[in-house]
C-alpha positions in Angstrom: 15.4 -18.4 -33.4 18.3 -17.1 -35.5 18.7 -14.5 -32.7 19.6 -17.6 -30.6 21.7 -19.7 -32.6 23.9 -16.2 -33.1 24.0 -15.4 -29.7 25.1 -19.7 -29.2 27.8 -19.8 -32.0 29.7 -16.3 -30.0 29.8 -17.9 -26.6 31.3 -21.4 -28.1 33.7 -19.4 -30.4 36.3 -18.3 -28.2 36.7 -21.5 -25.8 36.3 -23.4 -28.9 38.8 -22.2 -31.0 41.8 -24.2 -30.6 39.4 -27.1 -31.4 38.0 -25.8 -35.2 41.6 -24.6 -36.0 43.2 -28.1 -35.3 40.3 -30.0 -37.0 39.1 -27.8 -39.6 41.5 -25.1 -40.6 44.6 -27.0 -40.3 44.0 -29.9 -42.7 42.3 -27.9 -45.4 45.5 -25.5 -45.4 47.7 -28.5 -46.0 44.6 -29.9 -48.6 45.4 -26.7 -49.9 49.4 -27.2 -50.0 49.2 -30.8 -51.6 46.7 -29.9 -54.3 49.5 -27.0 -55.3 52.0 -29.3 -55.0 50.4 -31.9 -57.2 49.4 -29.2 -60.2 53.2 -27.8 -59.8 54.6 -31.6 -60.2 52.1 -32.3 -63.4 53.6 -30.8 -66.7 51.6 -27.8 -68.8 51.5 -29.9 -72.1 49.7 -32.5 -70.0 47.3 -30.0 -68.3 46.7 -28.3 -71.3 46.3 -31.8 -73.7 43.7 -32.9 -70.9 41.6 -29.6 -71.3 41.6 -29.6 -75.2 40.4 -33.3 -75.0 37.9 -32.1 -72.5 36.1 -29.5 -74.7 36.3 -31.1 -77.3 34.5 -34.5 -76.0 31.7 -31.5 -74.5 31.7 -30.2 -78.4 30.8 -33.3 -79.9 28.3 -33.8 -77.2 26.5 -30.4 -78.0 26.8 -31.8 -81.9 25.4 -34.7 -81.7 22.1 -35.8 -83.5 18.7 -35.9 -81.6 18.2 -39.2 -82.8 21.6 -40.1 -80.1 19.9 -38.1 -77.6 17.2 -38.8 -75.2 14.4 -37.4 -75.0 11.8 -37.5 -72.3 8.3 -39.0 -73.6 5.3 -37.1 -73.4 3.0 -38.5 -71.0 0.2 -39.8 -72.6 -2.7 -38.0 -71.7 -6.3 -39.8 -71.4 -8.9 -38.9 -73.9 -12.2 -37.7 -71.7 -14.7 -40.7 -71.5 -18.4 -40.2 -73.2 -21.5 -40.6 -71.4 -21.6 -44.0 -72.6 -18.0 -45.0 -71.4 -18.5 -42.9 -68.3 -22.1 -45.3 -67.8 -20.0 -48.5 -68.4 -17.3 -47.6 -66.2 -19.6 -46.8 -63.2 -21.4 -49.9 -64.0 -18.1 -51.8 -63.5 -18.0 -50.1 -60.1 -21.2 -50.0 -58.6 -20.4 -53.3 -56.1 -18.2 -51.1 -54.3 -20.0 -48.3 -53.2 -23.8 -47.1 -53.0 -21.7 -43.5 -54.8 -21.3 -45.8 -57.9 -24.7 -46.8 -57.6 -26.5 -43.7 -57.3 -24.2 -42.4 -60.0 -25.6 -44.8 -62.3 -29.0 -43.9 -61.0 -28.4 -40.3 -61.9 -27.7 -40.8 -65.6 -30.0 -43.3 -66.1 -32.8 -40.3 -64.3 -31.3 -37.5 -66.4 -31.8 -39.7 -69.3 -35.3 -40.2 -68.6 -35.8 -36.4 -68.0 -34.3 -35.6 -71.1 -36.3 -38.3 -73.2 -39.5 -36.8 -71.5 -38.5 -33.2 -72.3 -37.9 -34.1 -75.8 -41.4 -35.5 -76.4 -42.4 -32.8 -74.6 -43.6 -34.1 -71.3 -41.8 -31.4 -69.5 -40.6 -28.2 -69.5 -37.1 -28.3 -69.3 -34.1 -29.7 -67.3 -34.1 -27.2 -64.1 -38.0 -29.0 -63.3 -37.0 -30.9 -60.4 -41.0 -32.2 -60.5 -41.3 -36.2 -60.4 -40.9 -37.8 -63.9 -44.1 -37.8 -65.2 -45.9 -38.2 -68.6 -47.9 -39.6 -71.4 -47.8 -43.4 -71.3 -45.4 -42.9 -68.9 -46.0 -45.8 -66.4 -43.0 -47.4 -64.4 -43.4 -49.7 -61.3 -43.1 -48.2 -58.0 -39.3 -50.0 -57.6 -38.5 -48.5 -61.1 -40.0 -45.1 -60.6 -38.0 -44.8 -57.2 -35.3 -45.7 -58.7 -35.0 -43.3 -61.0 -36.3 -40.1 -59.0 -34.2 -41.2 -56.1 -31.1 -40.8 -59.1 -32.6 -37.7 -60.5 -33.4 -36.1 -57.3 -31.9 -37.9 -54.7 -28.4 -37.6 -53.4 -25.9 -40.5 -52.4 -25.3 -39.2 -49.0 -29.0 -40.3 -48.5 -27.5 -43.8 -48.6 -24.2 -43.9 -46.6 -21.8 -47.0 -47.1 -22.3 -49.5 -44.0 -19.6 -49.0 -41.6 -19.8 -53.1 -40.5 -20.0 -55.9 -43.2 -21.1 -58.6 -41.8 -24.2 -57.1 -41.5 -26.9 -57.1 -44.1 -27.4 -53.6 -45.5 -30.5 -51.5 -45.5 -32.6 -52.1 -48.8 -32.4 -48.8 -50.7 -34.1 -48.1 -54.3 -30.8 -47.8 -55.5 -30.7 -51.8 -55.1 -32.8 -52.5 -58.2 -31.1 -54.5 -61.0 -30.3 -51.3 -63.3 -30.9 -54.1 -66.6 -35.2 -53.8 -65.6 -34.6 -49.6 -65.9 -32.8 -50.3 -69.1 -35.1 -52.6 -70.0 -38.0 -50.0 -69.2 -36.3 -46.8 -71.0 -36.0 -48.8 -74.1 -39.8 -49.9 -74.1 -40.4 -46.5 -73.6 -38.4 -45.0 -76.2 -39.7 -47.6 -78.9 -43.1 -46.9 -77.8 -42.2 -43.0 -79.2 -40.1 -44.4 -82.2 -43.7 -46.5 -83.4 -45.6 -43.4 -82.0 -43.5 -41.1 -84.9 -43.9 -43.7 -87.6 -47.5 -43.9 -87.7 -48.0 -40.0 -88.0 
């Protein structure tokens, strides 16, 4: 490509000659010639009173307190959410995409693992087994719910391409405040469990 615009600007240089020197060279020689003209006209003790006013204006600039000068601000960076505020904040969102409600599903599941691993229901966090345990009886809606979170994926549910039509029911479409309600019971169940031993 630069091959070609090479072998272009040689062919248009000769016929175009008398062109660039009339458009181009011409008036920046007499540029040239006025500019000289104009520094030759101007006395020294002004050229040189202009420079020393110059540097020193750039002197007191270099000077000058930090509190004159502007500093960019830092940008503020964003302290990483908790489990908790990560849980609110995809609560907030879960209208607006079956991601947002898995999401929830998924820390709501791993929370039910964990509880079960700690009173020692299960062996440990890679068991991918269904949640199961000692007093450990949710309804069918709840229990989907939760394995579908803990074992489940969100591409299993993809978003409905059309809205006016109703969307497939899903187990991810149980009011998340009956889990909650569920993990609580169960959790008090083992706090009144520990007190009477």
């Amino acid at each position: 490509m630069l091959g070609g615009v090479v072998v272009i600007t040689l062919i248009l240089a000769f016929p175009l000659q008398d062109v660039i020197r009339k458009t181009v060279v011409v008036p920046l020689a007499y540029l040239w010639w006025v500019l000289g003209v104009l520094y030759h006209s101007i006395p020294q003790v002004v050229v040189w009173i202009l420079l020393i006013v110059l540097i020193s204006l750039m002197l007191m600039g270099s000077f000058a307190s930090d509190r004159q000068r502007k500093r960019p601000e830092d940008p503020k960076i964003r302290p990483a959410s908790g489990q908790v505020e990560g849980l609110a904040d995809n609560l907030g969102k879960m209208r607006r995409s079956t991601y947002y409600r898995w999401k929830v599903a998924n820390q709501l599941g791993r929370l039910a693992r964990d509880f079960l691993i700690l009173r020692g229901d299960r062996a440990g966090t890679k068991d991918l087994s269904p949640l199961t345990g000692r007093d450990w009886q949710p309804s069918a809606p709840i229990d989907a719910y939760l394995d579908t979170g803990l074992r489940g994926s969100f591409a299993d549910f993809p978003n409905q391409p059309w809205r006016f039509r109703s969307p497939e029911p899903t187990p991810l479409d149980i009011d998340v405040e009956e889990v909650v309600n569920f993990l609580e019971s169960q959790i008090q169940m083992r706090s009144t469990t520990d007190e009477r031993k």
